[in-house]
N, C-alpha and C positions, 0 to 999 in steps of 0.2 A: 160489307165493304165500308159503312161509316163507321162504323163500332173502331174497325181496326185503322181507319182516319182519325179518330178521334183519340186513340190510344197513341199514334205515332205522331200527331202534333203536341200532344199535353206533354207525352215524353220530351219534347222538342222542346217545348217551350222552358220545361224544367231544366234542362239540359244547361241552356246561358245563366240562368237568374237563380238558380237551384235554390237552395232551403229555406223556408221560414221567411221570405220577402218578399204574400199577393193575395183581390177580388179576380173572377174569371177575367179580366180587365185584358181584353185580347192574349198578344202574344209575346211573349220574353225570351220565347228559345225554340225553335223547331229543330231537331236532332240533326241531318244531314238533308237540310230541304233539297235544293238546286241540284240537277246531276253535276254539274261544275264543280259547287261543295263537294260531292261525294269522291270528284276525281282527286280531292287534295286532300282526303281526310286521312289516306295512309302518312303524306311528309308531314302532318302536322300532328300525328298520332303523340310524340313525345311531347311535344310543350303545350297540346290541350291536355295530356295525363297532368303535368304537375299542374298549371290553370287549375283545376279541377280539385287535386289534394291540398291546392294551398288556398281554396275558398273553402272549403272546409275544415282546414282547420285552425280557417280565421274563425268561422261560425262555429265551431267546437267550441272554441277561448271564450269567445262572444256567450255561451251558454252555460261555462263552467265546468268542461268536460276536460278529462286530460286524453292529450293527442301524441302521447310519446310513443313510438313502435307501435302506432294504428295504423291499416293501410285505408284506402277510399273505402270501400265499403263496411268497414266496421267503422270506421266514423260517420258515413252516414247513416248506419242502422241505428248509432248512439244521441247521432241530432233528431231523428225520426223519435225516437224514443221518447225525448222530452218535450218537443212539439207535441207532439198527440198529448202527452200527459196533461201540458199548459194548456193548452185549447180546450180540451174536454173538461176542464175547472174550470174556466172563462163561461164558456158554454153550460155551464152544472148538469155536467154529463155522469153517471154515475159510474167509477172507475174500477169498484171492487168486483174482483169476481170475474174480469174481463181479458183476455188475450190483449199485446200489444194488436195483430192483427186488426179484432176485432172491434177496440177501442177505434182504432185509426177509420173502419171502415164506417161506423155511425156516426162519428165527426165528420167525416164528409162528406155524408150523406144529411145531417144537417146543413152545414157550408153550403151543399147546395141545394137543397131547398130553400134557402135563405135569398142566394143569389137569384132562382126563380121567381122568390114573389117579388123583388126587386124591378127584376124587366119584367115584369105584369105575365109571367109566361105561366099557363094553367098546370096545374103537375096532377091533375086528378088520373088513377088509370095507365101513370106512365110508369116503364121500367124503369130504373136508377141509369144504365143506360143512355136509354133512348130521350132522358131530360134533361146528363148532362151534353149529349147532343144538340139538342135546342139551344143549352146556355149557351155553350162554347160558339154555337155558329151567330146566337143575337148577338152576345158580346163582342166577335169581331167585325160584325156588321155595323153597329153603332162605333168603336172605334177608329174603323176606316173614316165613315162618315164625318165623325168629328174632327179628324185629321186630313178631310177632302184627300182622300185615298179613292180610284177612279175603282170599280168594284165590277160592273159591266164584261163580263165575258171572262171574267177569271174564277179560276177554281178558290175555294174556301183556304184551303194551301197555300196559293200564292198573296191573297188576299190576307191571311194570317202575318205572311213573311214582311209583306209591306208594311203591317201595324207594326212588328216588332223591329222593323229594321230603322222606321221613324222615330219611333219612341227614342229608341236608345239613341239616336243620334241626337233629338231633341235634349235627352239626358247631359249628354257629351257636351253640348253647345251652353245650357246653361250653366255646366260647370267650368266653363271656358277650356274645354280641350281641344288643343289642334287635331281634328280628324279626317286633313284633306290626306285623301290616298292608303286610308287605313280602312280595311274589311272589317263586318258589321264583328266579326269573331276578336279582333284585334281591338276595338273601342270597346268592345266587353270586358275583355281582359287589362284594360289601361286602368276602366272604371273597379273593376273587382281589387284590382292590385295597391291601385293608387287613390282611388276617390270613394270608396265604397259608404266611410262613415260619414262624408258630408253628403253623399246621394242619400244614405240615410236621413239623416237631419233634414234634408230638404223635403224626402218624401219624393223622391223622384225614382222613374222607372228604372229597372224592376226591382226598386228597393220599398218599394211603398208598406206602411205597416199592416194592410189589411191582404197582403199576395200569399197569405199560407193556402187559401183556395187549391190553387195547382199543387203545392205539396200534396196535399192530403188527396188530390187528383191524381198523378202521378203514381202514388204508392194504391190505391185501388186498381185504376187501370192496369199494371202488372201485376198484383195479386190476379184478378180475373182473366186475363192475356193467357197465363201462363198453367191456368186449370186445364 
């Protein structure tokens, strides 16, 4: 039951803040948290599809890829591609000889062990798993915290949704965007569209340079989901 918690928030989280912009640093996207979300996820099916191709093939440009007659998924298998490649050079990870899969899956299985010994959390013993369990759940506990988010009786879920619904709005506010009466999906989409590269420059959520964490989270957790 956490296993497949843990796969459907990381999914989530990738979902708003997708490729190439994060630490476990709580949360940027939960897929269809709320049941409320989930009742409006059919009328918004079309304009989160293009949301979606047209952050990617900003990020495409961004990495030097061409985006002519790609549809979503082969441009993000082609930004996945280069992620993993760059990281595991950063990391001197040794690339020959290696599947894309398999490159992507020892990069972040470094990333997180990194992030463990980080929050002081012991990895002796533990499954890949059952540690980025641990992360994910101290990371969004110390984020609440830091963001005097009330934690007391709420599931890990709802708790997640709070960090990342502040964040981004914190986000929103320091780039001076009007966000009264706008859903957390909608200031997502304001920031992606229209403010992405000074959310960059600033290093603000969920554009920060060290968030590849949940990429490389994201593409493990459905490699393993789906065995």
């Amino acid at each position: 039951m956490k296993k497949k918690l843990l796969s459907y928030l990381l999914a989530g989280v990738f979902s708003l803040s997708f490729v190439g912009v994060q630490s476990v640093s709580a949360v940027g996207e939960v897929k269809q948290e709320m049941k409320h979300e989930k009742s409006e996820e059919k009328h918004h099916h079309g304009k989160n599809h293009k949301m979606k191709l047209e952050f990617l093939q900003k990020r495409a440009e961004e990495l030097g890829i061409e985006t002519e007659g790609k549809d979503k998924k082969q441009l993000a298998r082609e930004i996945h591609e280069v992620i993993v490649i760059e990281k595991a050079q950063k990391l001197k990870i040794e690339t020959k000889g290696k599947d894309l899969d398999e490159l992507a899956k020892e990069v972040y299985e470094t990333l997180l062990l990194k992030k463990a010994k980080e929050l002081k959390i012991n990895t002796e013993g533990k499954s890949i798993e059952v540690l980025a369990q641990e992360v994910f759940e101290k990371s969004v506990m110390n984020e609440a915290k830091e963001l005097a988010i009330e934690t007391d009786g709420k599931s890990l879920k709802e708790v997640a949704i709070e960090v990342r619904d502040k964040k981004i709005r914190q986000t929103a506010e320091k780039l001076n965007i009007d966000v009264e009466n706008l859903s957390t999906k909608e200031i997502m989409h304001e920031l992606i569209e229209n403010h992405a590269e000074e959310a960059k420059k600033q290093n603000l959520f969920p554009f920060e340079a060290d968030r590849e964490f949940l990429h490389f989270g994201r593409f493990h957790e459905g490699k393993h989901h789906h065995k």
